[in-house]
C-alpha positions, 0 to 999 in steps of 0.5 A, spaced: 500 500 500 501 507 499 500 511 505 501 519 506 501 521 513 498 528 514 501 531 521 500 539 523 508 538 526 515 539 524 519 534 521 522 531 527 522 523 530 524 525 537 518 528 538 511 526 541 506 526 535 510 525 530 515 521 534 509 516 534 508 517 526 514 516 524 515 510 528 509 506 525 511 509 518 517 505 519 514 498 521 510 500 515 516 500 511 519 493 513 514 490 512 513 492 503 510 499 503 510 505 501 509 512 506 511 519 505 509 524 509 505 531 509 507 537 514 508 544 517 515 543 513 512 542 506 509 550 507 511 556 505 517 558 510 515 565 510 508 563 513 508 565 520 507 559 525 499 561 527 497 563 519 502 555 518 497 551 523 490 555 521 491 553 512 495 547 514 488 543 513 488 547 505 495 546 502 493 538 506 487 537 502 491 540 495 496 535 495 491 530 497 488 531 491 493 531 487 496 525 488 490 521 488 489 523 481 496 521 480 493 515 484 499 515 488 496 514 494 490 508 498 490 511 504 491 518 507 492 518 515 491 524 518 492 527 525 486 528 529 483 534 524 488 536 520 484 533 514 478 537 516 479 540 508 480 534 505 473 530 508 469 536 506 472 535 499 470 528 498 464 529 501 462 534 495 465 530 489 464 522 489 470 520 486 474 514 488 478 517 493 482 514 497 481 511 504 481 516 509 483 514 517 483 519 522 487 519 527 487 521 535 492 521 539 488 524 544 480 526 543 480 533 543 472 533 544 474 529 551 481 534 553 475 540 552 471 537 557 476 536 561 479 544 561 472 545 563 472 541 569 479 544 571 476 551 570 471 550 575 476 546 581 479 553 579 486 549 577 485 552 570 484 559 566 482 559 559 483 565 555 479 569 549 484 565 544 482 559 547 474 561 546 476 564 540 479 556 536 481 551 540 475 551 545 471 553 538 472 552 531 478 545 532 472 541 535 468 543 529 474 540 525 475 535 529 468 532 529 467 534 522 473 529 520 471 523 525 464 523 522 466 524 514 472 519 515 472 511 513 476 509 519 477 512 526 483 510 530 482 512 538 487 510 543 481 509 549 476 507 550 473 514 554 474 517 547 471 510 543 465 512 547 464 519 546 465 519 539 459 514 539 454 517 543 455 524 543 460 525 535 455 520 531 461 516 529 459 509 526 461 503 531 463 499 525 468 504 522 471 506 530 477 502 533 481 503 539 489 502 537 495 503 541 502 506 541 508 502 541 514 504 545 522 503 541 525 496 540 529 499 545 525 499 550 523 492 548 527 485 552 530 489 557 534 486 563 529 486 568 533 487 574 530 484 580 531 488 588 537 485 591 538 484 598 543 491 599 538 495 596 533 493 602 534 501 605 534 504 598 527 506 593 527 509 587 521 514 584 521 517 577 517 522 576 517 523 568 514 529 564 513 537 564 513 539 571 507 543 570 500 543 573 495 538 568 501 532 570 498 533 577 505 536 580 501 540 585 499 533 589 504 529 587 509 535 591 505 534 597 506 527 597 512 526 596 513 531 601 511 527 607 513 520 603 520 524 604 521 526 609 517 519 613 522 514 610 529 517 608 531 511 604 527 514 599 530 519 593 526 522 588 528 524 581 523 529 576 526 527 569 524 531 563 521 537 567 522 544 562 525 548 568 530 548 573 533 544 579 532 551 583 524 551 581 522 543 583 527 545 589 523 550 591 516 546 593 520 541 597 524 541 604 531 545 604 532 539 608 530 534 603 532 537 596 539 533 597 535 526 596 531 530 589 535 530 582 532 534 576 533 532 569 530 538 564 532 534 559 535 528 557 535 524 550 530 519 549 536 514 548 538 515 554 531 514 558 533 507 560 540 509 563 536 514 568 531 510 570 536 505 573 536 504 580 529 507 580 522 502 582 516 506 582 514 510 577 510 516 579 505 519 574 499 523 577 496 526 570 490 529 570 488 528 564 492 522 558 490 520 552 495 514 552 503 516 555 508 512 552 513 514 558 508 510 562 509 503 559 516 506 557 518 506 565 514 499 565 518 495 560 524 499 565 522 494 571 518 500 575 511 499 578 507 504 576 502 509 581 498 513 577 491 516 577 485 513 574 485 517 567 483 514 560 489 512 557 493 510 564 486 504 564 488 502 557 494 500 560 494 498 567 491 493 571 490 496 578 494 491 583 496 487 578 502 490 574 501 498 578 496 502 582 490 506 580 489 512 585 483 518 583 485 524 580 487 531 585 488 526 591 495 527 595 493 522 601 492 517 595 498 518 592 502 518 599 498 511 601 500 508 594 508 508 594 508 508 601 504 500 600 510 500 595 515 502 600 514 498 606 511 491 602 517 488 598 514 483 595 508 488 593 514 493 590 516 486 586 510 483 584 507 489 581 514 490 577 515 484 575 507 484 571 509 492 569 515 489 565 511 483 563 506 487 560 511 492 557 512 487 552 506 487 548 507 494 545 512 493 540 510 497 534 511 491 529 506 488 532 502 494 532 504 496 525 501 489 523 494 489 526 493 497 523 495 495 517 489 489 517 484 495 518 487 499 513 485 493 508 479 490 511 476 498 511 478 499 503 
């Protein structure tokens, strides 16, 4: 098959919705078919980057067009609405175009309802620029495309039903797939606790340090959890901010027992989570988080809240702990049981490790290729 990705972003693998993109791309490939892709890169570079986002959708459509009547492509695979021109078009004229998959990496129909639960637990604001796009015309755009297209691929359940119940999405035509995590990530050693690290814990926090990742109740958390049992060290990966700004919520007498990475490599994520066994993960709100199953197929237990995506991948006591959502005194709860339970810690490390394993992206690239065909 000949497959055109369209992605509103710039060309770059290292990054998360093109990253995911680009990774499937290449299984596909392997496996005997043709892809290019269609993004920001492919506009005038003299656009603005606003003006770039809001006709992204026009110049999209346009080359749709006219590969389809080279018939260079089967399938168009475009990112959330940015095939909103596109599916106008061919409901207009009724040629035979090609097959039309939207893809969700997080409903934004689901993600507005939850900004609007934020703003009544005063925890978030949102300006008139919101009101005047996102919180507006994109939702449009977006429920537009999803009930135009041949196909829908979701990556919860949460979104699945939405879409049925409130988009009028035909069920047949929606399917909830996944992501997949680097070969990489895949056959890690995992690396049972030794008995010398009975005094020593270890818990990551990765991702932005910012409020939608629940940072507000995972510092007072962590807070107590410190300063209760000092055999504990804490590490926030990939925060976006310095040492001095995470430092800064905590105990001056704790911060010797914190690390802050802002940045860091992906390639490099396995080496800083060695020696670390819990993965804390307090998101608000989460379509799917790779980093999760990523820190899994490391070997560490996940403690993370009862979002839509976290439940796609976890079995609460089996391989991590679900805990609801802005609730400190449970997250406290939750790594203290980890802490203070060994055989609990390992337990769930072992079925988290396990788990991780099932998301290989050839795998993945396999089964989305099999609805690619069916739908055609």
């Amino acid at each position: 098959m000949k497959i055109l990705f369209i992605v509103s972003t710039k060309f770059n693998p290292n990054s998360g919705v093109f990253g995911a993109t680009f990774s499937l791309a290449q299984q596909y490939q392997k496996l005997g078919h043709e892809v290019c892709y269609y993004t920001l890169d492919n506009l005038p570079l003299g656009l603005p980057g606003i003006v770039k986002l809001v006709l992204f959708p026009w110049f999209a459509a346009f080359h749709i067009l006219k590969l389809s009547r080279q018939n260079l492509i089967d399938v168009v695979d475009s990112a959330a609405s940015d095939a909103w021109v596109w599916a106008k078009i061919r409901q207009i004229f009724t040629d035979n175009y090609p097959l039309l998959v939207m893809r969700s990496h997080g409903l934004e129909q689901t993600l507005h309802l939850h900004n609007l639960e934020e703003v009544q637990n005063r925890d978030l604001s949102l300006s008139w620029k919101y009101w005047l796009y996102r919180g507006s015309i994109r939702l449009w755009q977006e429920a537009f495309t999803l009930h135009n297209s041949d196909l829908v691929f979701l990556l919860n359940h949460r979104d699945w039903k939405y879409a049925i119940e409130h988009l009028a999405a035909k069920p047949e035509q929606v399917k909830v797939v996944t992501n997949g995590i680097p070969e990489k990530f895949l056959s890690l050693t995992f690396r049972p606790m030794s008995e010398s690290e009975n005094l020593k814990i270890g818990i990551a926090q990765v991702g932005t340090y910012i409020s939608r990742k629940g940072i507000t109740y995972s510092v007072a958390a962590l807070n107590a959890i410190l300063a209760r049992y000092p055999q504990v060290e804490v590490s926030f990966l990939g925060t976006g901010c310095s040492e001095t700004d995470v430092h800064r919520d905590f105990a001056p007498n704790l911060r010797d027992r914190i690390k802050v990475v802002p940045h860091y490599a992906h390639d490099n994520l396995p080496t800083l989570l060695k020696d670390h066994h819990i993965k804390l993960f307090p998101t608000l709100y989460e379509g799917f988080s790779l980093v999760l199953v990523e820190a899994m197929a490391c070997g560490l237990a996940a403690v993370t809240t009862a979002t839509p995506g976290s439940m796609e991948i976890l079995n609460d006591g089996h391989n991590g702990i679900l805990i609801p959502i802005r609730d400190s005194r449970a997250i406290e709860q939750a790594l203290e049981k980890l802490i203070t339970d060994r055989s609990t810690l390992e337990n769930l490390r072992c079925h988290a490790y396990t788990t991780a394993q099932n998301y290989s992206w050839q795998n993945i690239a396999q089964d989305q290729l099999s609805l690619y065909e069916k739908a055609i």
